[in-house]
C-alpha positions as CSV (number, residue, x, y, z in Angstrom):
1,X,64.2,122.9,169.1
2,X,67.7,121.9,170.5
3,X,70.9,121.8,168.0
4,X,70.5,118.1,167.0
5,X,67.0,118.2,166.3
6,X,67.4,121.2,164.0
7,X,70.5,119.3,162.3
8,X,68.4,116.1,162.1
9,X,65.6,118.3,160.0
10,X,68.0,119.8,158.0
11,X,69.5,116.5,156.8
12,X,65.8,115.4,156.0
13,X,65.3,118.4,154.3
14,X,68.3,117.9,152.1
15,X,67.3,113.7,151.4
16,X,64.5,114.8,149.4
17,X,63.8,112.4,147.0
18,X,65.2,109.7,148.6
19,X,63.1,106.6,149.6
20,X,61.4,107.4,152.3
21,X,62.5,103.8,154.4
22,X,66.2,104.8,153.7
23,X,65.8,108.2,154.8
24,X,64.5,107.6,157.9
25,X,67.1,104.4,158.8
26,X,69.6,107.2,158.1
27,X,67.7,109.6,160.4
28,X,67.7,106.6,162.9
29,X,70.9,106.0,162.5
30,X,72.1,109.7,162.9
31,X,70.2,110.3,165.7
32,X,71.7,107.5,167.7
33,X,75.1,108.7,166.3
34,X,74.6,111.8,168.2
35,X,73.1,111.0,170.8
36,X,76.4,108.8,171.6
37,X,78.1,112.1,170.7
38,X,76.4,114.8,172.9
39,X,76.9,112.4,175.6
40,X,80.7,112.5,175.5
41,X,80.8,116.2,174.9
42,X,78.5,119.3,174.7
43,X,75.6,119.1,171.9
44,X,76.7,122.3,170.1
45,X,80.3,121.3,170.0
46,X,79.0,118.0,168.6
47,X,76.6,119.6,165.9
48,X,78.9,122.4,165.1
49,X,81.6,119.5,164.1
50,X,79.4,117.4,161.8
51,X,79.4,117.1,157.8
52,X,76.9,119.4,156.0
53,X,73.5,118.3,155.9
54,X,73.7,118.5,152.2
55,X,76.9,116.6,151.7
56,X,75.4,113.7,153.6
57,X,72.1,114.0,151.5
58,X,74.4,113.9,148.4
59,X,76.5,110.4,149.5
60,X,73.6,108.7,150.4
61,X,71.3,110.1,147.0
62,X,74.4,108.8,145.3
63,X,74.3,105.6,147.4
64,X,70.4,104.7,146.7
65,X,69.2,107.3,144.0
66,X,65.7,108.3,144.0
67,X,62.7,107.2,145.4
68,X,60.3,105.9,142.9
69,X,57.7,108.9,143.0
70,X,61.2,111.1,141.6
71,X,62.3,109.1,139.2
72,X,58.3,108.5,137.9
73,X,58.2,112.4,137.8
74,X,61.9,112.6,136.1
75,X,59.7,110.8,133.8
76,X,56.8,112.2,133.2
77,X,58.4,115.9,133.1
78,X,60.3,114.2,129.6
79,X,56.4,113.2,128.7
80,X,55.5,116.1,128.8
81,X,58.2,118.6,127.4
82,X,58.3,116.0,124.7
83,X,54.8,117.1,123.7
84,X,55.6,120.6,123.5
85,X,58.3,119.9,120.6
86,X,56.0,118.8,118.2
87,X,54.8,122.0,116.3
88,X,50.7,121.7,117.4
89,X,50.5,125.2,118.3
90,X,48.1,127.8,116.7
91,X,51.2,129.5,115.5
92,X,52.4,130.6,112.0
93,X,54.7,128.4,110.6
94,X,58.3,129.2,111.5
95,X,57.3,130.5,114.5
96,X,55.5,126.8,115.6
97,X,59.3,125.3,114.4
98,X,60.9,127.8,116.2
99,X,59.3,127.1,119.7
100,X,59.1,123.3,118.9
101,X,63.1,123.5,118.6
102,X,63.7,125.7,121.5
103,X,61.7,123.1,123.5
104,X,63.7,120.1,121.8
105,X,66.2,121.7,123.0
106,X,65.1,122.0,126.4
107,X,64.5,118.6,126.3
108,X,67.5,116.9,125.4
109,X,69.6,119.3,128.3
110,X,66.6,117.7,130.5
111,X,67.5,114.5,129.4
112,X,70.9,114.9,130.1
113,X,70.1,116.4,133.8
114,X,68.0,113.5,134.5
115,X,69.9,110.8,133.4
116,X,73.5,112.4,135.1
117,X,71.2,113.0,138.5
118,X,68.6,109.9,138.5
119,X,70.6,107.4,137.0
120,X,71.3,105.8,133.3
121,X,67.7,103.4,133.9
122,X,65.8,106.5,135.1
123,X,67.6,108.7,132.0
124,X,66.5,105.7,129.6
125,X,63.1,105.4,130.9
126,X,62.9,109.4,130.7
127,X,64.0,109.2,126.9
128,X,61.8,106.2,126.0
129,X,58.5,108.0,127.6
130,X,59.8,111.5,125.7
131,X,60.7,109.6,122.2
132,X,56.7,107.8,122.3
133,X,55.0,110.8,123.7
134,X,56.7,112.8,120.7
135,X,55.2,109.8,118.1
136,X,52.0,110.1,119.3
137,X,52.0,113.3,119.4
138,X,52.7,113.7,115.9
139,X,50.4,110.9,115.0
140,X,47.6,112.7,117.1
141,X,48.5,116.1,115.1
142,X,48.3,113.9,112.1
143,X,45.2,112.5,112.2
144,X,43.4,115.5,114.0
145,X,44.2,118.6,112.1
146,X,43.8,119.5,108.6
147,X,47.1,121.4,108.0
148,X,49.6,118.0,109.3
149,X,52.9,119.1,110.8
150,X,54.9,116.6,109.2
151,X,53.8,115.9,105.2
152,X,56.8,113.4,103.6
153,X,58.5,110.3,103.9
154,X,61.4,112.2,104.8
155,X,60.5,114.4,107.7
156,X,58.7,111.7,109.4
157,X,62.2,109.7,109.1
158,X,64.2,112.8,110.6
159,X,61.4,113.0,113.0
160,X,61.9,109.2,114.2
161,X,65.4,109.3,113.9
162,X,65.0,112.3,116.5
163,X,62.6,110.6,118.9
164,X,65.2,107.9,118.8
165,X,68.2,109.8,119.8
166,X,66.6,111.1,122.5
167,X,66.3,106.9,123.7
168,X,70.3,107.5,123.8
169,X,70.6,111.2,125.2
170,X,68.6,109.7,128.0
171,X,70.4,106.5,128.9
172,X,74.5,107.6,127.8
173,X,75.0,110.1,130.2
174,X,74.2,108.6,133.0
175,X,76.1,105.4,132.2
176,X,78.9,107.4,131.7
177,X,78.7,108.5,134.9
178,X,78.1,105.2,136.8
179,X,81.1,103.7,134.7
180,X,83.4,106.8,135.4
181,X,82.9,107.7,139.0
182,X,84.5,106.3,141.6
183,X,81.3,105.7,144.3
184,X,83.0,107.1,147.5
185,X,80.7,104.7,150.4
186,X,82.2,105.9,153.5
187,X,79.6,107.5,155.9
């Protein structure tokens, strides 16, 4: 494998995630680049002077974001985590709450990640699918099992009011993010 064939892997390596059309109009694209390049000078001088494979991968994720099979998993990864923090286990009581907060927890950094890496629309869709798996979760819990996780007007309306903010933990970061960084488009 010569020196701009290994580069060229590395770069789609690093573009995981990215549309697969875009990725390879940038492989395209890079591989004419170079091939210009090595022409003019020696191939290892050439490769040894580009931009880090991952620092290309990074612009152009930045760029185009994810493909749709990430940002579908980005979502269905909040789906399922938001499952886990409803207290269904077989567990004694504050042990159940315990877990089901750690994995809140979880969840809501996960939101966070998502929205700051995928975008405020993936981040909102992320919170929305996390927020209604939680309901139905509950509901499911509810309806199913004798002993019912959540008994009173008032946990159910702390348990909403949760499922909710996690609507907004998925969708603020990531705005934030779009409105306060400068996009830099150079290639």
């Amino acid at each position: 494998m010569s020196a701009t064939e290994a580069y060229l892997a590395e770069v789609a390596s690093a573009m995981r995630g990215i549309n697969r059309r875009i990725r390879d109009d940038v492989l395209r694209e890079l591989k004419a680049h170079l091939a210009d390049a090595v022409a003019d000078g020696g191939e290892s001088a050439v490769v040894a002077s580009l931009e880090a494979p991952s620092a290309i991968a990074t612009r152009y994720r930045e760029l185009y974001g994810y493909g749709r099979p990430f940002q579908a998993l980005f979502v269905l990864i909040a789906a399922a985590l938001a499952v886990l923090t409803v207290p269904l286990f077989g567990l004694t009581e504050p042990a159940a709450s315990a877990v089901s907060f750690l994995v809140l927890v979880g969840l809501a950094a996960y939101l966070i990640l998502a929205a700051m890496r995928a975008g405020s629309s993936v981040g909102l869709l992320a919170g929305l699918a996390a927020g209604i798996a939680r309901v139905v979760a509950l509901a499911a819990a509810q309806v199913a099992t004798e002993i019912a996780p959540v008994t009173d007007a008032r946990g159910w309306s702390l348990f909403l009011v949760l499922s909710a903010l996690l609507v907004v933990l998925g969708y603020v970061p990531g705005r934030a993010k779009e409105k306060w960084t400068k996009r830099d488009v150079t290639m």
